[in-house]
C-alpha positions as CSV (number, residue, x, y, z in Angstrom):
1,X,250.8,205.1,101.2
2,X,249.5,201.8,102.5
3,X,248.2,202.1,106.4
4,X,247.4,199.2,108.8
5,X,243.7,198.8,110.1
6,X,242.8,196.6,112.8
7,X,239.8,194.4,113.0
8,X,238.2,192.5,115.2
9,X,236.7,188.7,113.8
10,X,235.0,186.1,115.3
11,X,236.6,183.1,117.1
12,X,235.4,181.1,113.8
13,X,236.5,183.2,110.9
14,X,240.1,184.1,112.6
15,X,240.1,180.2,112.6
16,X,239.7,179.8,109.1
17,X,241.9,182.4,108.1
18,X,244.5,180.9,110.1
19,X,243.9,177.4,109.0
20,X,243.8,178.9,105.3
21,X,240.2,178.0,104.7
22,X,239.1,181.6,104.3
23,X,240.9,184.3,102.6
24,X,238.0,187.6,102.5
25,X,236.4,189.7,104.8
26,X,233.0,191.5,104.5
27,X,232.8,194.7,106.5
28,X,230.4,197.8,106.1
29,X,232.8,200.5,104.3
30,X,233.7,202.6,106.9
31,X,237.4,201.8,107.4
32,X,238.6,203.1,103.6
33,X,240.5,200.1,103.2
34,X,242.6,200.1,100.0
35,X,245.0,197.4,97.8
36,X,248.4,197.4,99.6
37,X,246.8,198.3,103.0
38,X,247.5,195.6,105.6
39,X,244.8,194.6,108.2
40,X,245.5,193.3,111.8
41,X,242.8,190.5,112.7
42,X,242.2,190.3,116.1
43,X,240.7,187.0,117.4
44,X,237.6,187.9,119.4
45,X,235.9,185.6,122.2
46,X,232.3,187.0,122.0
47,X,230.9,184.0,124.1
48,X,232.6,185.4,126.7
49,X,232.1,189.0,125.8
50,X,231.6,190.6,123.1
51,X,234.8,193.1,122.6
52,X,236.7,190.2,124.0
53,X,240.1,190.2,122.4
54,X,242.1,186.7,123.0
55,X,245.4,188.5,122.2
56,X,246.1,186.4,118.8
57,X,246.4,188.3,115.5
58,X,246.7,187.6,112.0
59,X,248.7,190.4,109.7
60,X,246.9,190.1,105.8
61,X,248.2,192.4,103.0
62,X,244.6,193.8,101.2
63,X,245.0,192.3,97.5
64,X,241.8,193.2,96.0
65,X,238.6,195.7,97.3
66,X,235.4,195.6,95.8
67,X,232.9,198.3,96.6
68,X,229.5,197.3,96.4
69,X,227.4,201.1,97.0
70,X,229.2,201.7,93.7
71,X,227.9,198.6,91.7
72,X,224.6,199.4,90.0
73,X,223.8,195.7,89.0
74,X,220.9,195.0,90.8
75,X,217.8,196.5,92.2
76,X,217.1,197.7,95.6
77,X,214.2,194.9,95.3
78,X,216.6,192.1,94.5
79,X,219.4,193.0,97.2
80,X,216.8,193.6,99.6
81,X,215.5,190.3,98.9
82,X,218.5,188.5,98.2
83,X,221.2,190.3,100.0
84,X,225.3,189.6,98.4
85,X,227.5,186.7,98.5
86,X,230.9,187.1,98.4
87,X,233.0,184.6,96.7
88,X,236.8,183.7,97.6
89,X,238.9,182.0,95.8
């Protein structure tokens, strides 16, 4: 059963999602957020505070997860170093 999860984004990323530009988010893994799920992104203002909501939201059906703590790719060392990059397209 799919659930809806709200988040709160940056003035900058909601833009791009809106405008179509970006179509990902990369949160720490503490929301369970599975394919079918839908999340709410709320537009926050953090240059006027941060846990400012504007009011605006974008609904977004989750098509793909990837977890990373299960991918065993890389070293500590190199992720450490190096840190992810996520990839849309």
């Amino acid at each position: 059963m799919s659930k809806e999860i709200k988040l709160d984004v940056d003035k900058d990323s909601f833009k791009k999602v809106l405008d179509g530009e970006k179509d990902f988010e990369v949160r720490l893994d503490h929301y369970n957020i599975k394919k079918g799920d839908v999340v709410i992104l709320r537009e926050e203002d953090r240059e006027k505070e941060v846990g400012f909501l504007t009011g605006r939201e974008i609904k977004k059906k989750v098509n793909c997860v990837v977890k990373t703590k299960d991918l065993n790719y890389w070293s500590e060392k190199e992720i450490n170093k190096k840190g992810f990059l996520v990839v849309g397209f």
